[in-house]
DRENTI-559191 format. One line per 2 residues: number of its first residue (from 1); for each residue x, y, z of N, C-alpha, C. Coordinates in steps of 0.02 Angstrom, whole numbers, plus 50000, padded with zeros to 5 digits. Example, Ala and Ser with C-alpha at 12.3 -4.5 7.8 and 13.67 -1.06 7.14 Angstrom:
<rs>
1	50660 49716 50390 50615 49775 50390 50660 49835 50390  50642 49888 50354 50684 49947 50357 50645 50002 50394
</rs>
This chain:
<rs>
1	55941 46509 54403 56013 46512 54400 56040 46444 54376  56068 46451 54319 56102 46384 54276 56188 46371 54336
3	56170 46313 54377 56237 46315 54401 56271 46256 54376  56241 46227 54316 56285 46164 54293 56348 46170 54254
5	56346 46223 54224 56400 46251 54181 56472 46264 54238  56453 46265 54313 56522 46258 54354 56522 46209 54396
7	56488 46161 54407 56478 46098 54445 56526 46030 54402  56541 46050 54352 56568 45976 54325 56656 46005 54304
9	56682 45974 54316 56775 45995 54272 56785 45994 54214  56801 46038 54196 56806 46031 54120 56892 46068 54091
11	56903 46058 54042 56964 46067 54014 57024 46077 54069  57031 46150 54072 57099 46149 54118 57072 46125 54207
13	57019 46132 54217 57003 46111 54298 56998 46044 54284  56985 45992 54245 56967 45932 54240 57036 45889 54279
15	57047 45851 54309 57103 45830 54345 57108 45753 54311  57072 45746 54278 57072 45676 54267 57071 45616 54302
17	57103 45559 54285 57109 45509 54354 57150 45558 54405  57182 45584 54429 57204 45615 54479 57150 45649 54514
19	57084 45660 54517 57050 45695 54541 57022 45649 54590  57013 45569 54570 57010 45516 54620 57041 45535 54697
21	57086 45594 54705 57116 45595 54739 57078 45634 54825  57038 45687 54750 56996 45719 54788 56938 45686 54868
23	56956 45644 54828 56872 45596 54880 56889 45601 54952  56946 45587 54978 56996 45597 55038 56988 45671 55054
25	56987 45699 55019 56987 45768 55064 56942 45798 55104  56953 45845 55141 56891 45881 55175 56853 45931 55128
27	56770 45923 55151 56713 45935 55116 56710 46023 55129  56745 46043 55174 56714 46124 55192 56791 46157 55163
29	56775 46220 55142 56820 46247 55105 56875 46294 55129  56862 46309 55207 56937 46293 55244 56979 46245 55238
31	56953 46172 55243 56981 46115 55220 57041 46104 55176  56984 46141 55141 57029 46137 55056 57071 46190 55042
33	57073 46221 55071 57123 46283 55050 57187 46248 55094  57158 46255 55169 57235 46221 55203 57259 46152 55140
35	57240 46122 55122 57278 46069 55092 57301 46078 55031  57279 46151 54987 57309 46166 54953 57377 46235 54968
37	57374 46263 55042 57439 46295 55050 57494 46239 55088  57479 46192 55097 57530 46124 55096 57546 46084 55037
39	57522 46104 54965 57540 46085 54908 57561 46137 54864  57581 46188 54870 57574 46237 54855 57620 46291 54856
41	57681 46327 54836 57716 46389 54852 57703 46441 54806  57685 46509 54806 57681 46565 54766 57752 46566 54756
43	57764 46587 54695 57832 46571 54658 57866 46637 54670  57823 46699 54683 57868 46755 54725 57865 46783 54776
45	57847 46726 54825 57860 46730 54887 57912 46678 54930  57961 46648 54882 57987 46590 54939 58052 46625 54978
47	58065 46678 54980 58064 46739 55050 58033 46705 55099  57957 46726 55094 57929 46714 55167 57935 46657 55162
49	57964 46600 55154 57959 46529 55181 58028 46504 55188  58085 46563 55183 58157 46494 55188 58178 46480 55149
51	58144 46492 55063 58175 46451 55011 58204 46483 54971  58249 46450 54913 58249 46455 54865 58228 46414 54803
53	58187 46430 54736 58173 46382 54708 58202 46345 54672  58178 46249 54645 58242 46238 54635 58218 46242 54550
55	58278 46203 54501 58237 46225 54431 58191 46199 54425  58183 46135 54440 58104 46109 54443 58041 46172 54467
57	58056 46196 54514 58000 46229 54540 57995 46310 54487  58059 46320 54459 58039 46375 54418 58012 46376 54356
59	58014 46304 54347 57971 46290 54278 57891 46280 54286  57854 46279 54341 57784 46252 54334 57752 46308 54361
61	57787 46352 54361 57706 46416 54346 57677 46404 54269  57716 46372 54243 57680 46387 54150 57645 46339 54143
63	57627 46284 54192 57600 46222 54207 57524 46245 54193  57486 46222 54144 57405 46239 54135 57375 46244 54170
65	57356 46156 54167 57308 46105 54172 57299 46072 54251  57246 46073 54289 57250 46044 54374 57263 45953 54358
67	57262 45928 54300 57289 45860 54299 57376 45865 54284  57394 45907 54257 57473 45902 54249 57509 45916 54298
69	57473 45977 54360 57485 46008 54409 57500 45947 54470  57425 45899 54460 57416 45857 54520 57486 45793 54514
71	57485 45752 54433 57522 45725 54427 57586 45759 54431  57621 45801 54423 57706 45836 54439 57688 45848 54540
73	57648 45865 54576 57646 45851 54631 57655 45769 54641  57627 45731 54620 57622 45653 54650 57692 45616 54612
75	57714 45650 54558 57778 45613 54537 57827 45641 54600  57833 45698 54604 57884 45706 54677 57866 45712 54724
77	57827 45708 54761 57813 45664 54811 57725 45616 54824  57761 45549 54819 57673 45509 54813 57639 45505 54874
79	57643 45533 54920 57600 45516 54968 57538 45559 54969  57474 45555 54991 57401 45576 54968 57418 45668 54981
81	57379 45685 54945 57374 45773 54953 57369 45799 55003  57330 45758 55059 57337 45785 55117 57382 45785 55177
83	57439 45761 55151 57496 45777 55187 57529 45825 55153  57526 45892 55197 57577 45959 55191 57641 45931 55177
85	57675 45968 55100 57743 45966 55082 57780 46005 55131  57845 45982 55136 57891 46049 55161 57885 46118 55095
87	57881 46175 55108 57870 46253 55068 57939 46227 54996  57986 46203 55019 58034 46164 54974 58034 46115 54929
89	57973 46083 54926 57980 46022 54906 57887 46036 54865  57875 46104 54870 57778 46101 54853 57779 46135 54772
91	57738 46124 54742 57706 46150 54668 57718 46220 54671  57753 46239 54622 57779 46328 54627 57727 46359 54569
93	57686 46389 54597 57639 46428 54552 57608 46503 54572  57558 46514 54535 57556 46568 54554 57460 46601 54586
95	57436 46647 54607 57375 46636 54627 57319 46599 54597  57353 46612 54513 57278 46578 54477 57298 46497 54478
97	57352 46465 54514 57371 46399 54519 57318 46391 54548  57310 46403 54642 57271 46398 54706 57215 46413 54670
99	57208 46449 54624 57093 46484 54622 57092 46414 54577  57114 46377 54524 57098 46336 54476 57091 46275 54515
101	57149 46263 54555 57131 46199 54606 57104 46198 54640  57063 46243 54662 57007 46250 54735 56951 46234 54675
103	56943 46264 54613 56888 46244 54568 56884 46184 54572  56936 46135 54543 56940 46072 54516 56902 46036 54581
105	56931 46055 54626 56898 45998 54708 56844 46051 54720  56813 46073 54720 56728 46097 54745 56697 46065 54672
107	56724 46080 54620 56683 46039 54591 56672 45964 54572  56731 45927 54594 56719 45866 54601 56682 45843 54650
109	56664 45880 54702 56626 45873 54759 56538 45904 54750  56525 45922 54658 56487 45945 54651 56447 46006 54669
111	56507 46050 54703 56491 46133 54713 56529 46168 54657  56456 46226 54635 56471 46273 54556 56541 46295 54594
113	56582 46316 54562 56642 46352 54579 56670 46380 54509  56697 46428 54519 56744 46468 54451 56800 46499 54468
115	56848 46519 54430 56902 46547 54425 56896 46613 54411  56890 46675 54451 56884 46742 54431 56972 46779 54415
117	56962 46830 54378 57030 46877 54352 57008 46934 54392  57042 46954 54404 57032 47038 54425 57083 47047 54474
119	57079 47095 54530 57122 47141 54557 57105 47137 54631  57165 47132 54674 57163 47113 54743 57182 47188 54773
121	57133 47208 54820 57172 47282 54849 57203 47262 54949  57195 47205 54938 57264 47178 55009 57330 47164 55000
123	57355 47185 54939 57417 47175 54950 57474 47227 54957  57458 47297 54960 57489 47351 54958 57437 47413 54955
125	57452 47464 54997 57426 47535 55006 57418 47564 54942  57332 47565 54901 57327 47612 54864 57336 47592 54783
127	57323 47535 54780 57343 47482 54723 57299 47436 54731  57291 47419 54681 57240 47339 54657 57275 47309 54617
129	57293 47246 54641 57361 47201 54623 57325 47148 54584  57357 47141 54518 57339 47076 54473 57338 47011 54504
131	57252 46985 54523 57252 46938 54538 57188 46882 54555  57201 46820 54546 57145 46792 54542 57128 46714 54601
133	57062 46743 54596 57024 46706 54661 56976 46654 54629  56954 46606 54686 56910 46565 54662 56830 46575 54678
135	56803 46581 54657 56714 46593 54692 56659 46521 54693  56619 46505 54730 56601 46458 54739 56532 46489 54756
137	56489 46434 54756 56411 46443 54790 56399 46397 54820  56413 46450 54884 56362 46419 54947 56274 46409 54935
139	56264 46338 54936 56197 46318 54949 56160 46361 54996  56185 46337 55050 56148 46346 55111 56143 46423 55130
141	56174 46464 55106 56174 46543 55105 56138 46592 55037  56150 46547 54976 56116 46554 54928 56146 46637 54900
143	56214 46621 54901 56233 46676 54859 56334 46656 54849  56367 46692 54803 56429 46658 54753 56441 46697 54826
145	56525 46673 54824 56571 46665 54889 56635 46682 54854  56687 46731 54867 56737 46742 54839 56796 46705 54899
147	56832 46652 54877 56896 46640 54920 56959 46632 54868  57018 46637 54920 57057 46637 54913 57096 46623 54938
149	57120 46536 54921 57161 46495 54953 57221 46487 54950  57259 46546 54937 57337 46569 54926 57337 46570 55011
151	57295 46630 55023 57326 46654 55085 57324 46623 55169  57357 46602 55172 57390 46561 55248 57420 46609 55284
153	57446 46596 55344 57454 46623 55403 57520 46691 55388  57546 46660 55361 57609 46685 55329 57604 46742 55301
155	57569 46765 55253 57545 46795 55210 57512 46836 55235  57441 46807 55282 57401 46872 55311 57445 46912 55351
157	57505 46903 55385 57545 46925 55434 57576 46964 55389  57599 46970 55327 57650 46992 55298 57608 47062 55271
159	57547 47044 55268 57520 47105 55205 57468 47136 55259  57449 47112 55309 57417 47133 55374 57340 47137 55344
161	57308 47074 55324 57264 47046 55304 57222 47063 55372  57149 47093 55386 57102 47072 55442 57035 47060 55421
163	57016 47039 55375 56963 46989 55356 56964 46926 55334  56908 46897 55341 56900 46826 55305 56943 46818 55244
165	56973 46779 55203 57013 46764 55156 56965 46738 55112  56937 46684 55145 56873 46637 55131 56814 46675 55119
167	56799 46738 55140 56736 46758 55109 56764 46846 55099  56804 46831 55050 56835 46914 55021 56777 46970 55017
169	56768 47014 55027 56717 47060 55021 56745 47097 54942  56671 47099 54921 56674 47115 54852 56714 47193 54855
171	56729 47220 54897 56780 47289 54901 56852 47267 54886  56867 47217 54909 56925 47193 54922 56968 47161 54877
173	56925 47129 54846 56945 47095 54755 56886 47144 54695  56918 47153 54654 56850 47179 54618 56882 47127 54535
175	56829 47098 54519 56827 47063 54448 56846 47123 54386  56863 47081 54340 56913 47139 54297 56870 47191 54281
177	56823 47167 54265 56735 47199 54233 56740 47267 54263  56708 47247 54344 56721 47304 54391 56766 47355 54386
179	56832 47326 54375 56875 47376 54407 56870 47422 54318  56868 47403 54278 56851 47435 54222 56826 47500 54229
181	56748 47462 54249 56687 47495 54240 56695 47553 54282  56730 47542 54334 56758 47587 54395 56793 47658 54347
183	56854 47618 54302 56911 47669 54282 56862 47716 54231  56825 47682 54201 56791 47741 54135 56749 47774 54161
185	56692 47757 54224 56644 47837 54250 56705 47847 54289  56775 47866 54287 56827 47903 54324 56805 47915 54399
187	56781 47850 54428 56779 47832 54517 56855 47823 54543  56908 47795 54486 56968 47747 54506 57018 47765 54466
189	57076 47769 54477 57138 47795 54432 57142 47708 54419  57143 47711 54322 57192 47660 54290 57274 47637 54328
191	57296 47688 54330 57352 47679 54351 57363 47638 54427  57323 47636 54459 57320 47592 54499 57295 47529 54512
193	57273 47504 54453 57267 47428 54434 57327 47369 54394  57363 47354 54419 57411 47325 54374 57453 47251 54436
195	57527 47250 54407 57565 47211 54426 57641 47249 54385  57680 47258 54469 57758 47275 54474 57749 47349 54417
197	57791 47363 54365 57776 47405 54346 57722 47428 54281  57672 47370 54271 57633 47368 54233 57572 47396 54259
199	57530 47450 54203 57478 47462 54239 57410 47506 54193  57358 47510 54203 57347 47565 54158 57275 47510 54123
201	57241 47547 54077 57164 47525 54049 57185 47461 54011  57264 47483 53969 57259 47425 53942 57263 47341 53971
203	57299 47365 54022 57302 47301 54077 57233 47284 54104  57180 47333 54120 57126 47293 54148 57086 47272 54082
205	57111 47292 54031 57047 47269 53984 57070 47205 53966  57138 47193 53967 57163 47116 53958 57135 47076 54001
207	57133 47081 54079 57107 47050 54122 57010 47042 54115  57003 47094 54099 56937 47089 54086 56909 47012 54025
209	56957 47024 53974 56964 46975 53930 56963 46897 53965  57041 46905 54020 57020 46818 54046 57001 46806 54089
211	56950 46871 54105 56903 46828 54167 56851 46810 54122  56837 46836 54057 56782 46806 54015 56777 46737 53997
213	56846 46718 53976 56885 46663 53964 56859 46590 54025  56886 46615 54079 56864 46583 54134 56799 46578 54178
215	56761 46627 54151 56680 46617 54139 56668 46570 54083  56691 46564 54054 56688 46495 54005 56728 46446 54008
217	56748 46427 54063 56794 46358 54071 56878 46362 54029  56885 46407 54029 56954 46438 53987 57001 46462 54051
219	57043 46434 54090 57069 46496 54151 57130 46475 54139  57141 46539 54112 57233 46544 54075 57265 46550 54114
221	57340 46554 54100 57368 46591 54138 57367 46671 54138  57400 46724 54213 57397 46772 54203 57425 46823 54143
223	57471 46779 54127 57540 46790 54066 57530 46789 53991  57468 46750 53995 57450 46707 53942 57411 46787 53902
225	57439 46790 53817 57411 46838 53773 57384 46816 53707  57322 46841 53690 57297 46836 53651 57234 46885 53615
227	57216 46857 53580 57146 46895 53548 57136 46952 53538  57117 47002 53583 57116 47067 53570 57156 47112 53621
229	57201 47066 53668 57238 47113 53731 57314 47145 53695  57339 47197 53719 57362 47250 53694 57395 47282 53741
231	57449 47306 53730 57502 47355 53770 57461 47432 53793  57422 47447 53721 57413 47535 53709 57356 47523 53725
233	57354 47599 53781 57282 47588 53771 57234 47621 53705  57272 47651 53657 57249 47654 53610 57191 47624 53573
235	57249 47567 53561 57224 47520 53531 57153 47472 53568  57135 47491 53620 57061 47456 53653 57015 47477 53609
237	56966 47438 53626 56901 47465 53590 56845 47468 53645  56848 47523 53676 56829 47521 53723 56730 47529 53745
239	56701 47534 53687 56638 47507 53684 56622 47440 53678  56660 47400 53659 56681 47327 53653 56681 47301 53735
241	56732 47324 53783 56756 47304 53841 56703 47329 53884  56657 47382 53867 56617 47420 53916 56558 47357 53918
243	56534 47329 53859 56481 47274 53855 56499 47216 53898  56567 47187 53862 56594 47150 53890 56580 47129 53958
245	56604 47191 54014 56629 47214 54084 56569 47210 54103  56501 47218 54066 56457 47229 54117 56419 47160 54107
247	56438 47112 54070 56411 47037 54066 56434 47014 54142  56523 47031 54147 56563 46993 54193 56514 47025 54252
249	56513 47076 54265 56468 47089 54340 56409 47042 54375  56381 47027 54342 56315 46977 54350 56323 46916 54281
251	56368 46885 54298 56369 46820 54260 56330 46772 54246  56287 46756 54283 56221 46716 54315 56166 46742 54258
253	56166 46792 54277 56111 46839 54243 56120 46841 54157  56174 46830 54132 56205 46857 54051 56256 46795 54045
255	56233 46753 54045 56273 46670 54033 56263 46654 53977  56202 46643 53949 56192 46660 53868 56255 46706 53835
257	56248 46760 53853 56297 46816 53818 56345 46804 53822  56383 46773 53902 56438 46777 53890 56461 46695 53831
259	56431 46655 53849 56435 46595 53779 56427 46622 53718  56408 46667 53714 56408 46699 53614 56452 46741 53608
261	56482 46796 53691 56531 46845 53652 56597 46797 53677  56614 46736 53682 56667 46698 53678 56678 46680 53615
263	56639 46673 53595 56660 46645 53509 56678 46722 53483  56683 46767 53482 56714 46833 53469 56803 46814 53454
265	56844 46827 53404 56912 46806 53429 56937 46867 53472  56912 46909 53486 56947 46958 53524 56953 46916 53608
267	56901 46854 53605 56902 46825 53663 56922 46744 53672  56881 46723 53631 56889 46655 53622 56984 46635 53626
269	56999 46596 53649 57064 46557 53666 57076 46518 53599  57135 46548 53556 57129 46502 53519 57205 46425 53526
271	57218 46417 53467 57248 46349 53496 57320 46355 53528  57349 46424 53526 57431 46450 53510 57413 46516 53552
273	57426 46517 53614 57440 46573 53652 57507 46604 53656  57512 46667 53662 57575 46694 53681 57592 46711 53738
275	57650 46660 53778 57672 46659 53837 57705 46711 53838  57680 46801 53896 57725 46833 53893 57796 46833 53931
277	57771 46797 53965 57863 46784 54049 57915 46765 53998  57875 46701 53952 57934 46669 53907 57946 46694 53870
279	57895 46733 53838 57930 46779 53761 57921 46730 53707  57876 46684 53694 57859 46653 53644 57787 46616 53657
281	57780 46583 53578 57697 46578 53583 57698 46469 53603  57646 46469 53653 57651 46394 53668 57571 46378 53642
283	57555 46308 53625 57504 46272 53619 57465 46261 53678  57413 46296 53680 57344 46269 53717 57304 46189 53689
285	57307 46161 53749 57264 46085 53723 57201 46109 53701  57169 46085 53642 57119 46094 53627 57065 46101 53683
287	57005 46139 53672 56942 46163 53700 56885 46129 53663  56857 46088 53705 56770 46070 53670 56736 46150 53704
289	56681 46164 53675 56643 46195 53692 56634 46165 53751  56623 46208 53814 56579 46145 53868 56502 46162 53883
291	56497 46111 53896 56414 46100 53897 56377 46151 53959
</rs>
C-alpha cells in the first residue's frame, strides 16, 4: 500500500507557513475535529448556533485553499487555533471545508489522510445527502477510517446521530463510486442521492468525478463544475463512470489508474472552474502533478 501520495500537503491541503500552526495541536483525531468545530461554522446551519452571517462570513465558502482558509481565520482573530471562536466570529464553510482541514493537520502530523465526495445517509429519512468526509489511516488498526469533523454536539442532537462520527460506517457515507455503482445494478433509487432539490445519476456521476479529483490531491469545491459533469443524465457516459466508480472503491488497490484516468479532461481540473452558487467561471491556482 503506497501511503505517501496522502502523508505530505499538497496544493489545496498544503497550509503553507500557517501549518506551523499545526504543531500545538492535539495528535488524536478527536482532538482535531473539536478544534476544528471551534474554527469553524457550516454556512447553513447558523440556526442551530444563534447566528446570523455576517458578509465576511458569506463570502468564504468559495475559499479553496487550507492556507487562505487558515490565514482569513488568523487575520480575524490571532490567537492560536486552539482557542474555540464564538459560532459568530468562526470560518463559514461548508463540509468539504472541515474534511480538507482535518487532511491538512493529519497530514502534517504525517498520517495518509484524504478528502472523500460522496453521500451522507444521517442527515434526513431516506436520502443520501451531498457530502464530504475526511478518511485517514489508522496505523495501529491497519485499515482507512472515515471521519467527520463537522459534526459536534449540536448537530448529532439535531439529526439524531447514534454512532461514532469519527469512525462513520461505510453504510452511512457511501463514496460517489459506491453510491453509483449502487444506482446502475438498481439496489438504490438515483433520486435519492442529491442536495435540496437536486438529484438524480447525473448528480452522482459529478460527484463521482470529484472524489476522483480528490484522490488526486484536487478537493474542489462541492459547487465547483467542470470536465465532463452535466445537468442530463443523458448526456453521461456511463461506461466511462462505471470504470471510473469502481477505481474509487478500492483506491489503494488502482492508484496507478486513478493517476492516468486524471489526465482524462473529463476529470482532470483544469485552470478555470465554473463556480455554480456564483454563476460564473473562477481561476483554480495552478496544480503540479503531485508526487
Amino acid at each position: 500500500m503506497n501511503l505517501g501520495l496522502y502523508r505530505s500537503p499538497v496544493a489545496h491541503s498544503d497550509a503553507s507557513l500557517w501549518a506551523l500552526q499545526f504543531a500545538a495541536l492535539p495528535d488524536d483525531i478527536a482532538g482535531l475535529a473539536q478544534v476544528l468545530q471551534g474554527l469553524l461554522v457550516h454556512e447553513h446551519m447558523p440556526d442551530l448556533y444563534g447566528i446570523t452571517l455576517s458578509d465576511r462570513q458569506r463570502g468564504e465558502p468559495h475559499v479553496r485553499g487550507a492556507g487562505e482558509i487558515l490565514e482569513r481565520i488568523a487575520v480575524h482573530d490571532s490567537r492560536p487555533l486552539s482557542h474555540p471562536r464564538p459560532p459568530g466570529e468562526r470560518f463559514a464553510g461548508c463540509c468539504r471545508h472541515y474534511a480538507l482541514l482535518l487532511v491538512a493537520m493529519l497530514r502534517s502530523k504525517g498520517i495518509a489522510a484524504r478528502a472523500r465526495c460522496g453521500f451522507g445517509a444521517y442527515f434526513t429519512t431516506d436520502r443520501f445527502v451531498d457530502h464530504w468526509v475526511t478518511e485517514y489511516f489508522d496505523a495501529a488498526q491497519g485499515r482507512w477510517i472515515l471521519a467527520d469533523a463537522q459534526i459536534d454536539d449540536r448537530q448529532r442532537a439535531l439529526f439524531g446521530i447514534d454512532f461514532d462520527t469519527l469512525d462513520v460506517p461505510r453504510e452511512k457515507f457511501l463514496v460517489a463510486g459506491d453510491a453509483w455503482r449502487l444506482c446502475r445494478a438498481g439496489r438504490a433509487d438515483p433520486q435519492a442521492f442529491g442536495v435540496l432539490d437536486m438529484a438524480g445519476l447525473w448528480f452522482i456521476a459529478s460527484n463521482v468525478i470529484r472524489d476522483v479529483a480528490a484522490l488526486n490531491n484536487r478537493e474542489m469545491l462541492p459547487w465547483d463544475v467542470w470536465g465532463g459533469m452535466t445537468l442530463v443524465d443523458s448526456e453521461i457516459d456511463p461506461a466511462f463512470i462505471d470504470g471510473v466508480a469502481r477505481l474509487t472503491h478500492e483506491p489503494d488497490r488502482h492508484l496507478v489508474e486513478l493517476r492516468t484516468v486524471y489526465d482524462d479532461p473529463r476529470i482532470a481540473v483544469p485552470p478555470t472552474v465554473f463556480n455554480a452558487v456564483r454563476g460564473r467561471p473562477e481561476a483554480v491556482s495552478p496544480f503540479a502533478h503531485s508526487a
